[in-house]
N, C-alpha and C positions, 0 to 999 in steps of 0.2 A: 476798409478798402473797397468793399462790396456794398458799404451804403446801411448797411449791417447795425442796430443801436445794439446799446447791452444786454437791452430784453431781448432779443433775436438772438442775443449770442449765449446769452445763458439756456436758453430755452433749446438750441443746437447744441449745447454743451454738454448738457443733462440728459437729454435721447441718446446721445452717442455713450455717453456712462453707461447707461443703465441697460442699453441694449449689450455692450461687451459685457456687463455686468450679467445679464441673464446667461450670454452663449458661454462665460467663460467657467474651467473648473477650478481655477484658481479662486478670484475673489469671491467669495460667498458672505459678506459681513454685510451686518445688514446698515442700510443707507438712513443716514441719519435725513428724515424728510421735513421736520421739524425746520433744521435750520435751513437747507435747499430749499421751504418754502417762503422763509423769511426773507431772504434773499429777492426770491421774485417778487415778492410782495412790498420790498423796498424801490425793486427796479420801476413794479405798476407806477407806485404813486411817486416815483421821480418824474416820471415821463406823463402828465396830465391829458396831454394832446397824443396818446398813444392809439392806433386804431386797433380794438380786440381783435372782430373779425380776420383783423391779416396776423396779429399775435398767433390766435389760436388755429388758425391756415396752417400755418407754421407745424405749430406743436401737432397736428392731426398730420401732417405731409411726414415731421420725424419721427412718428410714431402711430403709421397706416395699420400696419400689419397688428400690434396690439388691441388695438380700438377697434378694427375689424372681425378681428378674432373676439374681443368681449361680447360684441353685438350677435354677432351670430350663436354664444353661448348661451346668450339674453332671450334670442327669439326663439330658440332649440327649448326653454324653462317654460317661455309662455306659453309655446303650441302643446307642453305636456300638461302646463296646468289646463286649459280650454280642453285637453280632452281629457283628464280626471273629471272637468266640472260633468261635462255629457255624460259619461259613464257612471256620475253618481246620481245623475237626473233620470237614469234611465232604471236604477238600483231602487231608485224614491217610487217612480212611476209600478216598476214590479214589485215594491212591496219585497227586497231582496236584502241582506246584511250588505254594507259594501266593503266587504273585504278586498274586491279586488282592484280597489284604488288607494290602497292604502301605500302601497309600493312605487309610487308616482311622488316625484322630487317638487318641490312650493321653492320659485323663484326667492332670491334670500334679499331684494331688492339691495339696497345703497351697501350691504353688506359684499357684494359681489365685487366693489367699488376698492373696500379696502386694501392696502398696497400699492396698488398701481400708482405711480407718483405720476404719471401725467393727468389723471382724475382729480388729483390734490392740487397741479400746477391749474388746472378748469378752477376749482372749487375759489384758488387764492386770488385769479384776476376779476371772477364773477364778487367775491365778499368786497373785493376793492372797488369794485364798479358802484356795488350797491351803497358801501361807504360814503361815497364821491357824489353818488346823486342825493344821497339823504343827510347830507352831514349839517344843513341848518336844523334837520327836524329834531324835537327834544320831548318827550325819547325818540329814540331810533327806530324804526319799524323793523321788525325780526327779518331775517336776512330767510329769501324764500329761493333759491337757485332758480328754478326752473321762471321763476316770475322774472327776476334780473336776467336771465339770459331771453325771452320773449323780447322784451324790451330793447336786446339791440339787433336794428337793422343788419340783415346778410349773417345771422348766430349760426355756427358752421351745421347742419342737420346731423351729422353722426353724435354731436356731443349735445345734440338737443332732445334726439331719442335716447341719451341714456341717463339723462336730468327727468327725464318722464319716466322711466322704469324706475327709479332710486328714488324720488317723491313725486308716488302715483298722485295723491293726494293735492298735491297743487294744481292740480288739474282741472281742481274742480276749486280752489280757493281764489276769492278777488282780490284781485293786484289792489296796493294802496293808490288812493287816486283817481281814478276813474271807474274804480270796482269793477271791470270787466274781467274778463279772464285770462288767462296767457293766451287762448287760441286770438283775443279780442285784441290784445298788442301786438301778434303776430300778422295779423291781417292790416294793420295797420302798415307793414314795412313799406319804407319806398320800393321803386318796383323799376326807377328811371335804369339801374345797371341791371344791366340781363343775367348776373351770376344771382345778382339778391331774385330776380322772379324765380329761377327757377328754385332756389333756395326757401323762397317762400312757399312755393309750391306743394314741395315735398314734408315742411313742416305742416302746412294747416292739412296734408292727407293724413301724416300721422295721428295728428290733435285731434281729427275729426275720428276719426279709426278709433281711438283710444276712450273718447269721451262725446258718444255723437251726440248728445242732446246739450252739450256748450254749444253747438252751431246754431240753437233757438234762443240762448240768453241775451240779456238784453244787458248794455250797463246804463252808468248813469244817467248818459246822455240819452238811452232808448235804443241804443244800434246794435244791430245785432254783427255776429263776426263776416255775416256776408256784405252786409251795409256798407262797411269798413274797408273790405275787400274791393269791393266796386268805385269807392270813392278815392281809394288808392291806385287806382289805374290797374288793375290784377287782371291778368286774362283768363278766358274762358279752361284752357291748360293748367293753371298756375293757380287750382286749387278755388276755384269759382263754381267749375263745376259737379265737385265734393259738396261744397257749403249748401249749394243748391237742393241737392240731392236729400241734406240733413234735414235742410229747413222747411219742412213743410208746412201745406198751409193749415189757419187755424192753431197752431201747434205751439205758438211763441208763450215764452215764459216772460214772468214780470223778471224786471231786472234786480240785481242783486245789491242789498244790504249790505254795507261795508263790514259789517259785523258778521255778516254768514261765512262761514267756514266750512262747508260741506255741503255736496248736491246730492239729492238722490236721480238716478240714471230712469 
């Protein structure tokens, strides 16, 4: 009636569960997520011309307050681990035992993840997407999250900082293909709708935050993520002026080996 497909309606179906499901003292059994993900994972690849970005709109708009709430438990882990690291540098520097960072919590990364079935509902349209784009290749190239969601235009920002806190690691591994990075597909997004600039924005602040000497890599073609940035129409707001900031000069690395799997910072 609403224009509504059956991915939209399952995906509205499952937030309104699982939220009665948390407030309520009745049902406490736990949800079989297994087949709820089969489910959507049958809906993804029925609907081939399905667009994520407003899927996963969706799924973030019926389930703000969860996601919201992870994130902030996410940055609340980080900002304790950044200040154990200080406190044990300053322990190292004095020549001190560091007893007194021992009491300081270590982010549990993708483990933070488990449960949450709208993290599983991300997890199942992201492994179908990467299916869908690789499925002449043989073998398959290992299914990388945080790489498959770079890769689409407008990827909602709250569920792209939490693919980077759960594999920190790809952050630094090159996408198949062009060997660049995720910050290096992300700078690449169109920029013509004004949701995806600012969207893109706010991803390459964090990318560059998280990992700032990707912002000097180079991939195969030689471009760097600012390159990219600029030839995609990116404005000076819109994460230009980040990349700038990283890139200094003299400073550029060779570009990466399809085969390298790991940067040092």
């Amino acid at each position: 009636k609403n224009g509504d497909n059956p991915l939209d309606i399952h995906i509205m179906t499952m937030s309104c569960y699982q939220q009665k499901r948390r407030y309520s003292m009745v049902d406490k059994k736990a949800t079989n997520t297994k087949a709820t993900t089969s489910v959507l994972k049958a809906l993804v690849e029925h609907d081939i011309v399905i667009s994520i970005p407003r899927s996963l709109d969706l799924l973030l708009s019926c389930n703000s307050f969860d996601v919201m709430e992870h994130i902030q438990q996410q940055q609340a882990r980080s900002s304790l681990v950044r200040l154990r690291d200080r406190r044990r540098q300053r322990a190292i520097s004095a020549e001190r035992p560091d007893e007194d960072i021992q009491g300081l919590p270590v982010p549990a990364g993708r483990r933070n993840c488990e449960g949450l079935f709208w993290w599983q509902f991300v997890l199942t349209i992201l492994r179908s997407e990467h299916e869908h784009t690789f499925r002449e290749f043989r073998p398959m190239p290992p299914f990388n999250p945080l790489h498959t969601a770079s890769q689409i235009s407008g990827f909602p920002p709250a569920f792209t900082l939490i693919c980077m806190w759960a594999y920190p690691s790809q952050l630094r591994t090159p996408c198949i293909g062009d060997s660049g990075l995720p910050i290096h597909s992300v700078a690449h997004w169109d920029v013509s709708n004004n949701g995806n600039q600012a969207r893109k924005g706010i991803t390459l602040v964090e990318m560059a935050h998280d990992h700032p000497s990707s912002c000097r890599y180079r991939d195969r073609k030689g471009k760097t993520p600012l390159s990219l940035a600029l030839e995609s129409g990116t404005s000076w707001q819109s994460g230009v002026r980040r990349l700038t900031l990283a890139q200094k000069e003299n400073s550029f690395v060779k570009r990466l080996s399809p085969g390298a799997m790991a940067m040092e910072e």
